[in-house]
C-alpha positions as CSV (number, residue, x, y, z in Angstrom):
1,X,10.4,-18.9,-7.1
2,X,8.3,-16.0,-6.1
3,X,10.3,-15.2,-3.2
4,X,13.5,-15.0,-5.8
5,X,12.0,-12.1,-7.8
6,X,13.7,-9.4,-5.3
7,X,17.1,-10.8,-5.5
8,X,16.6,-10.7,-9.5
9,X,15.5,-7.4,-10.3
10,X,18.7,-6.7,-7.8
11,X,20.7,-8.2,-10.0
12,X,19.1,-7.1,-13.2
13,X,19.3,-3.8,-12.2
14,X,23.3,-4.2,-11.3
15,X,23.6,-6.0,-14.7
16,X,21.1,-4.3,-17.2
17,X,22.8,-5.6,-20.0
18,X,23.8,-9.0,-18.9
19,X,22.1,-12.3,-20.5
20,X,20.6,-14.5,-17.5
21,X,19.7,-17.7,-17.6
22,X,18.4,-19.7,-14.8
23,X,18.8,-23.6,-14.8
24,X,15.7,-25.1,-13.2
25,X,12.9,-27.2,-13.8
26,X,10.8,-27.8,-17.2
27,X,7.9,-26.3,-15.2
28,X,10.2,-23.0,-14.9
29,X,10.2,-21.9,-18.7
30,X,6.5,-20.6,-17.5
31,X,8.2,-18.7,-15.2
32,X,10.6,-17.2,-17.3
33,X,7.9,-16.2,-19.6
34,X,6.7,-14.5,-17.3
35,X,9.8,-12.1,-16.3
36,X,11.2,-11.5,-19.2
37,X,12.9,-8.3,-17.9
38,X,14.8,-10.3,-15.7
39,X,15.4,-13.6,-17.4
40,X,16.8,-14.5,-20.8
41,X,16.6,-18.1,-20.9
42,X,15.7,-21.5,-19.2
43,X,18.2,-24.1,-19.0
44,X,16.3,-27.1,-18.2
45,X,18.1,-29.3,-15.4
46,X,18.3,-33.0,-16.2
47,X,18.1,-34.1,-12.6
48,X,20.8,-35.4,-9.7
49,X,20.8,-37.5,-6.8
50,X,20.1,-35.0,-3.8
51,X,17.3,-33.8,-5.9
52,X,14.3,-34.8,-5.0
53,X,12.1,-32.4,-7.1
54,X,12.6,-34.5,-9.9
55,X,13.8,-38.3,-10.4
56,X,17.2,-38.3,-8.9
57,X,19.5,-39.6,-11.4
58,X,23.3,-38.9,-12.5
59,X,23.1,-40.7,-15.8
60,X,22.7,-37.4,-18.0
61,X,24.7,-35.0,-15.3
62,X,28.5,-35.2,-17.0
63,X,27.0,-34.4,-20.4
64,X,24.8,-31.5,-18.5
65,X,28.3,-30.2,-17.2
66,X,29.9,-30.3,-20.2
67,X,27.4,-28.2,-21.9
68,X,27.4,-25.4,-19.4
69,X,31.6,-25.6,-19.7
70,X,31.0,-25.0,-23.0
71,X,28.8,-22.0,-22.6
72,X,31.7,-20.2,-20.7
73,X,29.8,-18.4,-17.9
74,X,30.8,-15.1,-16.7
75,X,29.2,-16.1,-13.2
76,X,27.5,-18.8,-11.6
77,X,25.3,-18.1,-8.4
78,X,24.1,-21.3,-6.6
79,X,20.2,-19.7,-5.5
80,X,19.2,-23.2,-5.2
81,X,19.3,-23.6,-1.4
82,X,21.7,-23.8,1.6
83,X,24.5,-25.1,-0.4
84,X,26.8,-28.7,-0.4
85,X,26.1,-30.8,-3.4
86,X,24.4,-27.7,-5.7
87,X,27.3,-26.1,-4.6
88,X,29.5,-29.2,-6.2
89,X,27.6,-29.2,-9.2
90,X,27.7,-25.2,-10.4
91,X,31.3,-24.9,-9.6
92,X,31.7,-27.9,-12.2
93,X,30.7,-25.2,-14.4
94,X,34.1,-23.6,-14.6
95,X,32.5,-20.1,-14.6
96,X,35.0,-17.1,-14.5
97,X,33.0,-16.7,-10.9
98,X,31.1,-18.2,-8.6
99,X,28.7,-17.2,-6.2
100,X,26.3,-18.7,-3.6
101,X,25.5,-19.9,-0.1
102,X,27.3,-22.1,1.8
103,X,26.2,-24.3,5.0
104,X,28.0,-23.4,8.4
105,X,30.5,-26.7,8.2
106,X,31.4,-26.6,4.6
107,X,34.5,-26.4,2.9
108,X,35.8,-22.9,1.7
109,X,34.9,-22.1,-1.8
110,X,36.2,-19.6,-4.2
111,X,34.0,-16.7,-5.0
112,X,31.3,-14.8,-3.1
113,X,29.7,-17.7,-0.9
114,X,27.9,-16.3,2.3
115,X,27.0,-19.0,5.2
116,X,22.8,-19.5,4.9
117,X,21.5,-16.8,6.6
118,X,18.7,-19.5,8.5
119,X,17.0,-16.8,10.6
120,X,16.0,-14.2,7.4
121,X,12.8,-14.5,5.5
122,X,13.4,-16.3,2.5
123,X,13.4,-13.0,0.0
124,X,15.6,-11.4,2.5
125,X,18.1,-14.7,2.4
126,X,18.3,-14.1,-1.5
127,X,18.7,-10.5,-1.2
128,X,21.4,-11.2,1.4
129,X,23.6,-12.6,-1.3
130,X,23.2,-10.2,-4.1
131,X,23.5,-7.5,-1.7
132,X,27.0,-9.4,-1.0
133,X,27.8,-9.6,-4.7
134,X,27.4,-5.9,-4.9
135,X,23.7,-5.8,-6.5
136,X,21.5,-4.2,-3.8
137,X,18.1,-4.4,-3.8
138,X,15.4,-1.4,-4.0
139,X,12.4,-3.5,-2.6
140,X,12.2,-6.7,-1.4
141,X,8.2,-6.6,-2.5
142,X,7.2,-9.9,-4.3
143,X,5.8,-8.7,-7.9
144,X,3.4,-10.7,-10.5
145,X,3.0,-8.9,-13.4
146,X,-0.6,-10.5,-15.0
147,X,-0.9,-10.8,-18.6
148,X,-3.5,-9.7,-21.3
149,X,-4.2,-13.6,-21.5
150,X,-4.4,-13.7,-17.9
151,X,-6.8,-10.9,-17.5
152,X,-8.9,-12.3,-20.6
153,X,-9.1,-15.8,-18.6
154,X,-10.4,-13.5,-14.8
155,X,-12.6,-11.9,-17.5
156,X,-14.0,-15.2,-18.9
157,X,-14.6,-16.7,-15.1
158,X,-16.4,-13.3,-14.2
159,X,-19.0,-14.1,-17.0
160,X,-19.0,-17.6,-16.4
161,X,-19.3,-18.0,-12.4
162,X,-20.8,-14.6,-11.7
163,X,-17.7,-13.4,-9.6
164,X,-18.6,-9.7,-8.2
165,X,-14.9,-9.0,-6.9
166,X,-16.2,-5.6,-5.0
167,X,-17.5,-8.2,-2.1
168,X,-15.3,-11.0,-3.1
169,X,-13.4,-13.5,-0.7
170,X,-11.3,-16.4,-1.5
171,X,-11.1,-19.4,0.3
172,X,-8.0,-21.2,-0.2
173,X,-7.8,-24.6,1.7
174,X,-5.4,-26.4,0.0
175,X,-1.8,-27.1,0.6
176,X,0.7,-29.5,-0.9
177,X,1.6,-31.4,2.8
178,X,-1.0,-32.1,4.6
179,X,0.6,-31.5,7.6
180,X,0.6,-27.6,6.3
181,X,-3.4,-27.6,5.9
182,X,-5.9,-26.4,8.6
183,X,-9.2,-28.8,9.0
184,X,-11.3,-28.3,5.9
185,X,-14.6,-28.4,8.4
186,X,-13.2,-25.1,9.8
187,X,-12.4,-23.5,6.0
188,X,-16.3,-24.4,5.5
189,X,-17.7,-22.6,9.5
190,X,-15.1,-19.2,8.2
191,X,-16.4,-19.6,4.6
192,X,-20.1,-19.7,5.9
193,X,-19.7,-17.1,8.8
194,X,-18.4,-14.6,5.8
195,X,-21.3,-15.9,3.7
196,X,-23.4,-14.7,6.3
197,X,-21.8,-10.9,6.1
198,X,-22.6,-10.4,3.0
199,X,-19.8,-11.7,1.5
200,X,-19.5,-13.9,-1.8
201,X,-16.9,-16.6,-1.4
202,X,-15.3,-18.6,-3.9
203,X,-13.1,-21.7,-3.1
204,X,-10.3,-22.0,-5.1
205,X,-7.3,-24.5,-5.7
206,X,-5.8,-26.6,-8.2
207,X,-7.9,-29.4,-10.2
208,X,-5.5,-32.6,-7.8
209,X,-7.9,-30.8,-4.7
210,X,-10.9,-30.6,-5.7
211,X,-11.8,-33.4,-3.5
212,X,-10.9,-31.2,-1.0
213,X,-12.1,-28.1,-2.4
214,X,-15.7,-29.9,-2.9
215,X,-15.7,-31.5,0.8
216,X,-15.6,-27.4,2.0
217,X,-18.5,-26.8,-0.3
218,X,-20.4,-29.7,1.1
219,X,-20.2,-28.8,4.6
220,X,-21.0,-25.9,4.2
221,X,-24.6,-24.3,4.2
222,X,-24.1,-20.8,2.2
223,X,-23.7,-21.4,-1.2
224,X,-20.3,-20.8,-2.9
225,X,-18.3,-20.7,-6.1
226,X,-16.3,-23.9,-6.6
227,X,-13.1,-22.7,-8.8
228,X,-10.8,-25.4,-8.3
229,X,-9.2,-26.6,-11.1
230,X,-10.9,-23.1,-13.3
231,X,-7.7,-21.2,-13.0
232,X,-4.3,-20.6,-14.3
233,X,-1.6,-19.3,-12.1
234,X,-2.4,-16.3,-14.1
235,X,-5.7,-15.8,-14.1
236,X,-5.3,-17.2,-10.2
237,X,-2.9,-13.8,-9.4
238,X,-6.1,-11.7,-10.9
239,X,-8.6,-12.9,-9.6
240,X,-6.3,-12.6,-5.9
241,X,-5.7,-9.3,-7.5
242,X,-9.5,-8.3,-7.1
243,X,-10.6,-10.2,-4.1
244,X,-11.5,-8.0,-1.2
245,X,-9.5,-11.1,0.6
246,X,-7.9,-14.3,0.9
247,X,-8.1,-16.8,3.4
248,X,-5.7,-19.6,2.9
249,X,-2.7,-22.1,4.6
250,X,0.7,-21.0,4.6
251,X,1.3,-21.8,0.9
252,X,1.7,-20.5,-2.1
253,X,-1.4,-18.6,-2.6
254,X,-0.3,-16.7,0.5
255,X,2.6,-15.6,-1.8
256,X,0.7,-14.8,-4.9
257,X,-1.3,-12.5,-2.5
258,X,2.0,-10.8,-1.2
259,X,2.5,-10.3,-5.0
260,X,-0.7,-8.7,-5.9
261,X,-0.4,-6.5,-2.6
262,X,-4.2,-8.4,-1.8
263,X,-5.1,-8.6,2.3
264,X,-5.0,-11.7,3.5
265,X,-5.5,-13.8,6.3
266,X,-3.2,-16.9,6.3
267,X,-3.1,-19.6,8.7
268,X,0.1,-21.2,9.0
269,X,0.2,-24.8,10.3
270,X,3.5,-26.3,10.6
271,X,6.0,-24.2,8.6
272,X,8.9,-22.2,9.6
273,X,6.7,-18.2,9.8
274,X,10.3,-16.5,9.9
275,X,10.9,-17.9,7.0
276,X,7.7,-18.2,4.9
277,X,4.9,-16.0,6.2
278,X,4.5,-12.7,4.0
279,X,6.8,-9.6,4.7
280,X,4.0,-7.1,5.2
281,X,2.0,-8.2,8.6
282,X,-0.2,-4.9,8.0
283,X,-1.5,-6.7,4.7
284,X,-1.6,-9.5,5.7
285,X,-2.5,-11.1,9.0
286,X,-0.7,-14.8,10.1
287,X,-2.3,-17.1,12.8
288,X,-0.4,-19.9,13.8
289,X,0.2,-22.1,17.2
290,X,3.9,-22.8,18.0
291,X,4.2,-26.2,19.9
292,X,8.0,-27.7,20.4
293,X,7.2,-30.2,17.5
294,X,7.7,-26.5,15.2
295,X,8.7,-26.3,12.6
296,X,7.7,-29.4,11.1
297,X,9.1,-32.1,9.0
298,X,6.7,-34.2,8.4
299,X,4.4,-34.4,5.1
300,X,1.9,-36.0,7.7
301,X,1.8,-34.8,11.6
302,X,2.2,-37.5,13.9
303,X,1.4,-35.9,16.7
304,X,-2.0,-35.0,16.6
305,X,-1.9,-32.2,14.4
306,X,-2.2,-29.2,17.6
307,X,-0.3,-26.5,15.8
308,X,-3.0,-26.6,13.7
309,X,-6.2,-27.2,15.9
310,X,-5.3,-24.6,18.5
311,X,-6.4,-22.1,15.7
312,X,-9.8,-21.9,16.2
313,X,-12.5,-20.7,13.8
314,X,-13.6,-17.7,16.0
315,X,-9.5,-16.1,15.4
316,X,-9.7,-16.7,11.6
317,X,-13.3,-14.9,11.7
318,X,-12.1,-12.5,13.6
319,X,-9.4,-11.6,11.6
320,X,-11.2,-11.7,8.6
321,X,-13.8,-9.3,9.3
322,X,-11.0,-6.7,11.0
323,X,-9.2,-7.2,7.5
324,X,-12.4,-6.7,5.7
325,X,-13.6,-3.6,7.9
326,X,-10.7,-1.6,6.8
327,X,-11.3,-1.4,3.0
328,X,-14.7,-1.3,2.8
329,X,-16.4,-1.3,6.8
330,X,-18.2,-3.7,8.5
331,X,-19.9,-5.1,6.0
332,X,-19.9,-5.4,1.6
333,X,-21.4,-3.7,-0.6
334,X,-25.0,-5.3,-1.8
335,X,-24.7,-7.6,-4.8
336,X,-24.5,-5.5,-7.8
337,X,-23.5,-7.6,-10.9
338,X,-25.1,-6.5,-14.2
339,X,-25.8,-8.1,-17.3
340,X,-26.0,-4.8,-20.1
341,X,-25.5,-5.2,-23.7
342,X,-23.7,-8.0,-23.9
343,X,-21.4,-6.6,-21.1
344,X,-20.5,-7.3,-17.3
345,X,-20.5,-4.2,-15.7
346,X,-18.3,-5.2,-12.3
347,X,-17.4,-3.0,-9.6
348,X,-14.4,-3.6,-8.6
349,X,-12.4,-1.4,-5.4
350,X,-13.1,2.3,-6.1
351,X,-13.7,1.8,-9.6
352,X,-15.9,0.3,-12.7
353,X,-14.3,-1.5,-15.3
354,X,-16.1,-3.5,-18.2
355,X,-14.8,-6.8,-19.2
356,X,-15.7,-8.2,-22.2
């Protein structure tokens, strides 16, 4: 959804006065809250066969269809994917005009339908369409725009964990497939070789890995801040907002870090880079290993896993500390958190700002 934000300030900005509503997922109203410039309202999708995000069932589709007749939309774009059955469903909609992709053997449809563009990043395959609906973009920069709630909940973690984010790194090793995530053992030798600079790391993921989270912390020998399951996707984006890095799998940290324009090092096991790896390879440096097996399929590898392991610990370390040496040198800042009247005085980049 991230990746989307590009193609819909393009078409906020074409439409400034248009009311949007994006049919998606229960989970999605958060997201919606979260851009209101650019969204009006969620429509919550019951779920179809050839769905698999949700229980695929047709039982409350023709109802669902009937309802979005009734609203007697202006457009329908199909951002879902590459096309075929989402295709069926929104032209069901009887819209005044449709838009979307198509796949490269699929029947011609009425309205602005472009073939999948399969070789573009993914913001650049939804910019591709709203560029061909006459709504071209001015960036194709990911943007997160934290909240006072979020900043309130970084504020309470600072207090609470002792986070100094002027020497702050992230270590992210989590992913949803396993077949995406790089051995934990070598998250803990980066974390500790980083510990050992000077650094303050905190591991971070959601509260389903920490397991995970708290096998990296075991194995390792520096000590650490174990966050996982401590954040919102808010407070998540600020404290990736203040890190002085993240080091993480090709996931969706990696994309929150594109958002919050925070250096990262991202090693990226298994997926398709063209499509998923961030835009900006200045910011944001990607290791990865490209055996024929690439990109992969599989939630777990069968074959041993060597895109992964052929990224060693010594190119992640490497890459860390050359990311790290251009904001601040070789090495951090000494530890400098201060507890004064009832304040936390935390230096953070160029700057001092008090949190409550």
């Amino acid at each position: 959804m991230l990746c989307s934000v590009p193609a819909l300030r393009a078409l906020r900005r074409a439409a400034p006065h248009a009311h949007i509503a994006l049919i998606g997922l229960p989970w999605a109203r958060t997201f919606v809250d979260r851009y209101p410039d650019l969204l009006d309202e969620l429509i919550v999708f019951p779920g179809a066969t050839g769905f698999p995000e949700q229980r695929e069932d047709d039982g409350a589709l023709p109802a669902f269809i009937d309802a979005m007749r009734e609203r007697r939309f202006d457009l329908a774009i199909q951002l879902h994917g590459s096309g075929g059955i989402a295709n069926d469903i929104v032209c069901r909609f009887d819209a005044r005009a449709n838009a979307g992709f198509v796949q490269h053997d699929e029947i011609q449809r009425p309205g602005c339908f472009i073939e999948w563009p399969d070789t573009l990043a993914e913001p650049h395959r939804y910019l591709a369409l709203t560029n061909a609906m006459g709504a071209p973009c001015e960036s194709d920069a990911l943007s997160f725009d934290l909240t006072a709630q979020d900043m309130a909940h970084y504020a309470t973690l600072v207090a609470e964990h002792g986070i100094e984010a002027h020497r702050l790194v992230l270590v992210h090793p989590g992913a949803q497939l396993p077949s995406r995530r790089w051995p934990v053992a070598r998250f803990a030798e980066v974390a500790d070789s980083l510990a050992a600079d000077g650094w303050q790391i905190a591991v971070t993921g959601t509260a389903a890995e920490a397991e995970l989270t708290g096998t990296v912390l075991g194995l390792m020998t520096a000590p650490a801040l174990h966050l996982a399951g401590s954040t919102s996707l808010g407070s998540l984006a600020a404290l990736v907002e203040q890190a002085r890095l993240v080091v993480c799998n090709d996931t969706g940290i990696s994309h929150i870090a594109a958002a919050m324009r925070a250096p990262s090092v991202v090693v990226a096991s298994g997926s398709d880079t063209l499509r998923w790896a961030p835009l900006n390879r200045t910011r944001h440096r990607v290791l990865a290993d490209y055996p024929p097996c690439r990109p992969c399929s599989f939630r777990v590898c069968p074959y041993g896993h060597e895109c992964a392991l052929n990224v060693t610990v010594t190119q992640v370390v490497g890459a860390a500390r050359a990311m790290l040496a251009r904001d601040l040198g070789a090495r951090p800042a000494a530890p400098c958190l201060l507890h004064e009247h009832g304040a936390i005085v935390v230096p953070i980049r160029e700057e001092v700002r008090h949190v409550a």
